[in-house]
N, C-alpha and C positions, 0 to 999 in steps of 0.2 A: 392238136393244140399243144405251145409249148404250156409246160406249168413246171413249177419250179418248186422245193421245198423248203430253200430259203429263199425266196422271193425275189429272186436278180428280175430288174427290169429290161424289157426290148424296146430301145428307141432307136426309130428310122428317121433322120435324116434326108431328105429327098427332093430333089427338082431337077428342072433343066441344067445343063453345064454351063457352068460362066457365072451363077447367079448368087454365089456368093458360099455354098454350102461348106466348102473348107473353111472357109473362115468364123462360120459358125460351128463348125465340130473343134475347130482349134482352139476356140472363147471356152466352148462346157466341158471340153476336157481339162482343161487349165483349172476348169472351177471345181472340180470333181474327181475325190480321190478312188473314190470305189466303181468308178465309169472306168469300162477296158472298149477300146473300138476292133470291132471286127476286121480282122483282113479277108474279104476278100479272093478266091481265087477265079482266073483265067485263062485263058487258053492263046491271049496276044502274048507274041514278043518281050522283054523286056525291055524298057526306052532307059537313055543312059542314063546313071546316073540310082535307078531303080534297083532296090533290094529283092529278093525271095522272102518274102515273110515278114516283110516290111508294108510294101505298099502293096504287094498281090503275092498271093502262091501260083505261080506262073506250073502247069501242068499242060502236056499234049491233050491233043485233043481225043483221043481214044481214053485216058484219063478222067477227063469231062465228063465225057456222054456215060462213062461206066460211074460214076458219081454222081449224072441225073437222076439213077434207078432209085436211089433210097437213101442217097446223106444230102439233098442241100433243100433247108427254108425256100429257095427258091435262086432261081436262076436268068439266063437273057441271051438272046444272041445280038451284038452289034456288031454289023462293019466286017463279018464272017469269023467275029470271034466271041467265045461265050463268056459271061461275068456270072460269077453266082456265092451263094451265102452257107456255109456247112452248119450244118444241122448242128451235128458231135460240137464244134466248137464251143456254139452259142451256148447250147446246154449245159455244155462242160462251167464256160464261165457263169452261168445263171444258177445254178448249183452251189457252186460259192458264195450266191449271194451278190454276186458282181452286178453292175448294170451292164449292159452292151450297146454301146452304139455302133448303127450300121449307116454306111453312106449308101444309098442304091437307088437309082433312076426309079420314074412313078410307078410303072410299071410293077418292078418288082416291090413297091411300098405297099401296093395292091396284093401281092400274093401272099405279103406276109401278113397282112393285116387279115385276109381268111383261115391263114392255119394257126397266127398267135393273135386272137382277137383281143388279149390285155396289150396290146403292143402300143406304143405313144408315137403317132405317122407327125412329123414334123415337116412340111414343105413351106419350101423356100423359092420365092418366086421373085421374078427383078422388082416390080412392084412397091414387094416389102419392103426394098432397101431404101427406096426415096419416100415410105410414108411412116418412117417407124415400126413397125411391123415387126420388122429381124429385131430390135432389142427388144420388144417385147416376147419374143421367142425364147431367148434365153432369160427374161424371167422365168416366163412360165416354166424352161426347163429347171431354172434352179430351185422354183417353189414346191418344185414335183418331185423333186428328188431330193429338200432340203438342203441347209450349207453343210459346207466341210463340218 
């Protein structure tokens, strides 16, 4: 389990591609000074345009799989290449006190809700976006974590 001593919170962010998830981590990071979002690393390519340590820590693939063994919350393989969430990182900023959001497919919203069960699973489904739903999402996020 994670647990923390000053009490940073783990919110996942999570659904199918296309359905608006960026756009909701872009609205509660804006609302929120003490929210840091997880990057992410990989084992794809970088597409142009893409940072190291920005949008993913792009590592080979022998790198990965020796980082499966005991640093990541959890991980994925798509499309013959792996996405996954470091452990040290989260902790590191949850330590502080920080919140963390993570963007990561259901799948992995599932792994992490077993190993940090305080963790807040946020999915975003097309759905929400034609019934209201998504703004009610970032109430709830902003009631959960209070304003600025």
């Amino acid at each position: 389990m994670i647990r923390t001593k000053k009490g940073g919170h783990l919110v996942v962010i999570s659904g199918p591609s296309g359905v608006g998830k960026s756009t909701v981590i872009a609205e509660v990071m804006h609302q929120r000074d003490n929210l840091v979002f997880s990057v992410s690393y990989t084992t794809r390519p970088p597409r142009a345009g893409e940072e190291d340590g920005v949008n993913y820590h792009f590592v080979d693939k022998a790198e990965f799989e020796r980082m499966i063994r005991d640093e990541l919350l959890e991980y994925t393989q798509y499309a013959e290449n792996y996405y996954g969430t470091s452990l040290a990182d989260i902790q590191a900023f949850a330590s502080q006190g920080l919140d963390v959001l993570l963007d990561i497919e259901v799948e992995g919203a599932s792994n992490v809700k077993r190993k940090a069960d305080n963790a807040v699973i946020c999915v975003v489904k097309l759905a929400d976006m034609e019934n209201g739903a998504y703004l009610k999402k970032l109430v709830y996020l902003r009631s959960y974590h209070g304003k600025r």
